[in-house]
N, C-alpha and C positions, 0 to 999 in steps of 0.2 A: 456470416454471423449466426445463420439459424443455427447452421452444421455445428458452432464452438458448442453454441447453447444446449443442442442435442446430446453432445458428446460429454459436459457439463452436467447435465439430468442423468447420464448413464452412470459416470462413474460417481456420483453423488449416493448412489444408491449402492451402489459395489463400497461405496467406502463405511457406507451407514455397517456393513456385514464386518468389515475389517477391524472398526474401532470396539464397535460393542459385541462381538463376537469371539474375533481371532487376538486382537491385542488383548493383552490378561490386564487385570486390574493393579493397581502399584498397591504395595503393600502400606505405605505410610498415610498416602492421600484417599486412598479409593478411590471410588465412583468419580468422584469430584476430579480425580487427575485427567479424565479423557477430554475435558476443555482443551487442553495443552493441543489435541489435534486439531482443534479449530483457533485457537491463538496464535501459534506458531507460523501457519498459511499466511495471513492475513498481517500479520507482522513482515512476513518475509515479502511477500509481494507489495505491499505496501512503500517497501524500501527500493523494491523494484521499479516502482512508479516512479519514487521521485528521482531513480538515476536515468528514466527516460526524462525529466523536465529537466535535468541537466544535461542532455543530450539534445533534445532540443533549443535549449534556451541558447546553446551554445549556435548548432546550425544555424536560427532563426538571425542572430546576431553577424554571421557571418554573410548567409545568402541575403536575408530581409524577406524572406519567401513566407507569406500569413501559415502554410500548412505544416510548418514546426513551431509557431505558435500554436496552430490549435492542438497538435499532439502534447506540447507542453503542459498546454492547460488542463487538456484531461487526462490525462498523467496525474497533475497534481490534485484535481479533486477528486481521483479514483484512490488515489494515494491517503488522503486528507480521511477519507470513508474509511479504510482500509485498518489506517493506523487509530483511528478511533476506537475500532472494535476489536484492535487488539490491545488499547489500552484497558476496555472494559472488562473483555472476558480474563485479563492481568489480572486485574483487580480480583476477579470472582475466584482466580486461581489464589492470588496469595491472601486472602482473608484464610482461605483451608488450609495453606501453606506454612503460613507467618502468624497468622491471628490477626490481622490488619488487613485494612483494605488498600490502606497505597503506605510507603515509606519514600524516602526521597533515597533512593539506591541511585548508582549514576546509570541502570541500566535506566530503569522509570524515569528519570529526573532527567537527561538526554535526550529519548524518547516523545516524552512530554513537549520538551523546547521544540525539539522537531516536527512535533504537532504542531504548534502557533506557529512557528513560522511558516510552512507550508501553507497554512490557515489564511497568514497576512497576505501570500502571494495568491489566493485563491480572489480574498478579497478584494487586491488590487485590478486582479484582471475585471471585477463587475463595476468598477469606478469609471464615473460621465467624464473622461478626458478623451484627449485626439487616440484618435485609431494608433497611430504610430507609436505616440509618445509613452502609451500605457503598455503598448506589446514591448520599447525597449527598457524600462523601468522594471515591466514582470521580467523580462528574459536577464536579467543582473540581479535578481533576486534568484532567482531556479538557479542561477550557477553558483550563487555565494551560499545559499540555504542548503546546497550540497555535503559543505563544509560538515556539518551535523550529522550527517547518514552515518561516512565510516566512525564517527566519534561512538556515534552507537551501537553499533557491530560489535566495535573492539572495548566498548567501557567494559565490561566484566571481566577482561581479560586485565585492562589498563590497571583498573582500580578493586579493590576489596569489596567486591558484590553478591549478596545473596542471590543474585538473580542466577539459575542455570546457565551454563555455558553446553548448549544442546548439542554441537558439535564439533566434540574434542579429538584427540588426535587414535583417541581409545573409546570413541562412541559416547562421553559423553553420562556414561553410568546406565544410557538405555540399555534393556534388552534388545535383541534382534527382531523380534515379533514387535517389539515398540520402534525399531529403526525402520521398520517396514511398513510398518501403519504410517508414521511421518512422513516417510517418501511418498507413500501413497496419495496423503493429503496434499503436498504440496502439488504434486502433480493434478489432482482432480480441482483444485480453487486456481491455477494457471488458467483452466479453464474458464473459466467464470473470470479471472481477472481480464484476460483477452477479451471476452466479448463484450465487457462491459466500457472496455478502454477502444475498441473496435466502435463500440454502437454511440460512444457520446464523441468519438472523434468526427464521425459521421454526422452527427445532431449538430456541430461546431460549423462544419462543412457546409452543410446544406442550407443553417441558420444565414451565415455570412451569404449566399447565393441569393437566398430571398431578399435579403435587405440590399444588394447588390441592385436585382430587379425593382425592387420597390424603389430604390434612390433615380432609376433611368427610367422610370414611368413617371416621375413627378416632375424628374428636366423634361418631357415634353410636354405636361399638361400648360 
């Protein structure tokens, strides 16, 4: 996890030269457009997350093994952070974009739904029921709240959206120097999404051991 982190710090800084240097500024947005390189990440990974909590939820259900519980679970709150902040920095984009800070587009309005629910499965997982009963309830929620991910990939394609369609089959209207910065990002915030999804899977791990111990210290007092 140190090594993701280190490799994270490096090209974080290789990227800072990339965006505000080497990518050119868009002629209609300006300045304001290079958000896009940090929205996009975080959007995309985010969606990454939650097709590991449908990955999980599914194994979980299958073996019963607690250790794709907990990948699911933080999945889905790495997920849950993820897509937060690419709801925001959205926003911060299409105020410059639209004049507005949210419209109910079906990319945002998808999106959105796909936040709360994610959100409910996050909340469910911290609810005072049996061990068992709450990991098979989350893990039927992780696979049906799946449903919502491709709706949101593909709504701009589906329906009439101002939202960008970032990658068309003709790039999308990017420049190449803008194709290359994008690449760049996602690649550098993988980073960061892995250690973060590494270090809380671990925190999940370790937490359950302890309470493990503490429950067989108290059958023998």
């Amino acid at each position: 996890m140190i090594v993701l982190t280190m490799i994270f710090g490096i090209l974080v800084l290789i990227l800072q030269y990339i965006i505000w240097i080497y990518a050119p500024i868009e002629a209609t947005l300006g300045i304001v457009q290079k958000i896009f390189y940090l929205h996009l990440p975080f959007a995309w990974w985010g969606m990454m997350s939650f097709l590991l909590v449908f990955i999980g939820s599914v194994a979980f259900l299958i073996t019963k093994r607690d250790n794709f519980d907990f990948l699911a679970r933080a999945s889905a709150e790495i997920g849950v952070l993820f897509s937060a902040i690419a709801l925001v920095t959205g926003s911060i984009w299409a105020k410059s974009s639209w004049g507005i800070w949210w419209t109910w587009d079906p990319r945002l309005t998808t999106t959105l739904i796909m936040w709360f629910i994610y959100m409910g499965y996050v909340l469910i997982q911290s609810l005072d029921i049996s061990r068992r009963k709450k990991q098979n309830i989350a893990a039927v929620i992780g696979i049906v709240a799946f449903l919502d991910v491709p709706l949101v990939f593909f709504s701009a394609r589906i329906w009439r959206s101002v939202h960008p369609a970032v990658f068309y089959a003709k790039g999308g209207g990017l420049s190449i120097e803008m194709l290359y910065t994008v690449s760049a990002a996602l690649v550098t915030f993988f980073f960061l999404w892995l250690s973060l999804l590494v270090l809380r899977f671990r925190q999940l791990l370790f937490e359950d051991r302890i309470k493990g111990m503490f429950f067989e210290i108290i059958k023998e007092l």
